[in-house]
N, C-alpha and C positions, 0 to 999 in steps of 0.2 A: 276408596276401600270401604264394604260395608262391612258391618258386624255382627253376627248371629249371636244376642247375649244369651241363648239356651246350649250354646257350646261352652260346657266345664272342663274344668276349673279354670276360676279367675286366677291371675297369679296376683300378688299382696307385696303390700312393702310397709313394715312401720318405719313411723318418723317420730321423730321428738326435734327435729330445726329442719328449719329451709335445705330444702330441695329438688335437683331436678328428678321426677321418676322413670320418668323415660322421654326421648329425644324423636321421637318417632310417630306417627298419627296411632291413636288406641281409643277403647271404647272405657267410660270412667264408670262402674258399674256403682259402689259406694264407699263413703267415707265414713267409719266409726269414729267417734268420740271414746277415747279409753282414759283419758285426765281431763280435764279441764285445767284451766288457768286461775288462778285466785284474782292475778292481776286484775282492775275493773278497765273492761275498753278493748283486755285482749284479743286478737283476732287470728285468723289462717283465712290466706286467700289460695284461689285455685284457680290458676292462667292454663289456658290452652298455648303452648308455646315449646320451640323446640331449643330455644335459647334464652339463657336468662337477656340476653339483651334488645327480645322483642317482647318484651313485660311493658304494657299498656293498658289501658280502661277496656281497650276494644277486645282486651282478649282476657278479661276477667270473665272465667267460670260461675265463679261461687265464692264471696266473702261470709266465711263463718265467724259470729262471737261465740268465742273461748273463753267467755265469763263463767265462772263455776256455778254462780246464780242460776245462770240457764239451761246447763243441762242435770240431765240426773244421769249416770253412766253404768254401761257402758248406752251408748246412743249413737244408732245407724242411720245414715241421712243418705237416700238411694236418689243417683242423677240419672245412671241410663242412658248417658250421652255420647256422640260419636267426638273426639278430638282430633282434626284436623293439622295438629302440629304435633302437640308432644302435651306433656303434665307437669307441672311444676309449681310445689305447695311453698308458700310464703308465710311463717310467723312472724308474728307485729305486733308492735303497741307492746314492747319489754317483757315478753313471753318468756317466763322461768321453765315452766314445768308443762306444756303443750306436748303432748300423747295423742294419734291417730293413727287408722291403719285404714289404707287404701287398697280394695279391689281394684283390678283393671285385667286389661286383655289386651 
């Protein structure tokens, strides 16, 4: 499946906890940062995967810290990439208050 990312609108989904956004191959256009995490260490990972129970190293996307430290918000971090499986956002490391909102197609 390819993807033409100059075909709008992306559709969106916010998160505030784990999980899956969709089940199916998609193109991850970007990931905003709308809170951060005070926790120090916090993280959000982002697996290429169409079930939580093919979650592996091999299909880690993108490990973001959600240390408050590091961003200043809101903060757009653009991937641009094709997903092969599906999307599934992971918060870690005793994440209270983790706020994102994901583009996709």
């Amino acid at each position: 499946m390819v993807f033409d990312p100059s075909q709008w609108p992306f559709e969106w989904v916010h998160l505030i906890a784990t999980s899956q956004v969709i089940a199916r191959p998609c193109y991850l256009h970007t990931i905003t940062i709308n809170r951060p995490d005070p926790q120090a260490g916090a993280r959000c990972d982002v697996y290429n995967v169409a079930a939580v129970g093919d979650i592996a190293p091999a299909n880690l996307v993108a490990s973001i810290a959600m240390d408050s430290a590091l961003f200043v918000v809101p903060s757009t971090l653009v991937y641009d990439v094709e997903l092969d499986a599906g999307l599934y956002v992971a918060f870690l490391a005793g994440m209270t208050i983790g706020d994102i909102t994901i583009n996709y197609k």
